[in-house]
C-alpha positions in Angstrom: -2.5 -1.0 5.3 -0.1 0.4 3.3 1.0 4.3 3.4 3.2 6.3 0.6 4.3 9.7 0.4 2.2 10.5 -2.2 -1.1 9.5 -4.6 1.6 9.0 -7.4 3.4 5.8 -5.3 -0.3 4.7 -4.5 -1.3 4.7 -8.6 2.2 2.8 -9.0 1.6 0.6 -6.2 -1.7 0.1 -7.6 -0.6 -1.3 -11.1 1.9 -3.8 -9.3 -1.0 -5.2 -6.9 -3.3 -5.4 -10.0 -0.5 -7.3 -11.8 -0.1 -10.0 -8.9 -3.8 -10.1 -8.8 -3.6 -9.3 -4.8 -7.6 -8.2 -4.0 -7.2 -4.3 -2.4 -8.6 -1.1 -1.4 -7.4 2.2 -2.0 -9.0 4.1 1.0 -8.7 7.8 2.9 -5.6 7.5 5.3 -7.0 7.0 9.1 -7.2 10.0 11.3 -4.7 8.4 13.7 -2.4 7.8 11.3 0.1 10.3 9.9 0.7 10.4 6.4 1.9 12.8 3.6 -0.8 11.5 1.2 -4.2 11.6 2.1 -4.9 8.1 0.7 -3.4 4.2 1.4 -3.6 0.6 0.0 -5.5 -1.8 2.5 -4.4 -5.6 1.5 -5.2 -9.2 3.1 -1.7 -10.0 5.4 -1.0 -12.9 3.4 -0.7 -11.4 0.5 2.1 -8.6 2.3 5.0 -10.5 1.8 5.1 -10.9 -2.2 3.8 -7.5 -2.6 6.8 -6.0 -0.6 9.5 -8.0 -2.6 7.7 -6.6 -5.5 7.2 -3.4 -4.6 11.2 -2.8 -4.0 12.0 -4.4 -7.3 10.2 -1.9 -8.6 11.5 1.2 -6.7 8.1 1.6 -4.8 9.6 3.1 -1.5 6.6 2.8 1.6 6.0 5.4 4.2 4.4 2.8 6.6 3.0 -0.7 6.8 0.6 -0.9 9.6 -1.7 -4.1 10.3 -4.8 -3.0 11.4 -7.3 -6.0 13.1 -10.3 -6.8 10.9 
């Protein structure tokens, strides 16, 4: 799961997942989590690693990464 400061990182993280063709979910931040955007990026694990490198060449800064069991 994947948390940013705000629904404009999400839409950017968003078009870089899309371009990897990494399967996702944009859903509502858990209660138990604290964020400063109200919505987060779940992914599959073995996708995270190639999505982070990508992510910071593009400037996409992350509030959190949390893995969450299925």
């Amino acid at each position: 799961m994947l948390l940013f400061q705000s629904i404009h990182k999400v839409m950017q993280a968003e078009r870089v997942i899309v371009s990897l063709g990494i399967d996702y979910q944009i859903v509502p931040v858990p209660k138990e989590f604290s964020s400063e955007c109200g919505m987060c990026i779940e992914i599959d694990c073995s996708d995270s690693d190639a999505l982070l490198a990508e992510l910071q060449i593009n400037r996409i800064s992350i509030n959190a990464v949390i893995k969450v069991d299925a």
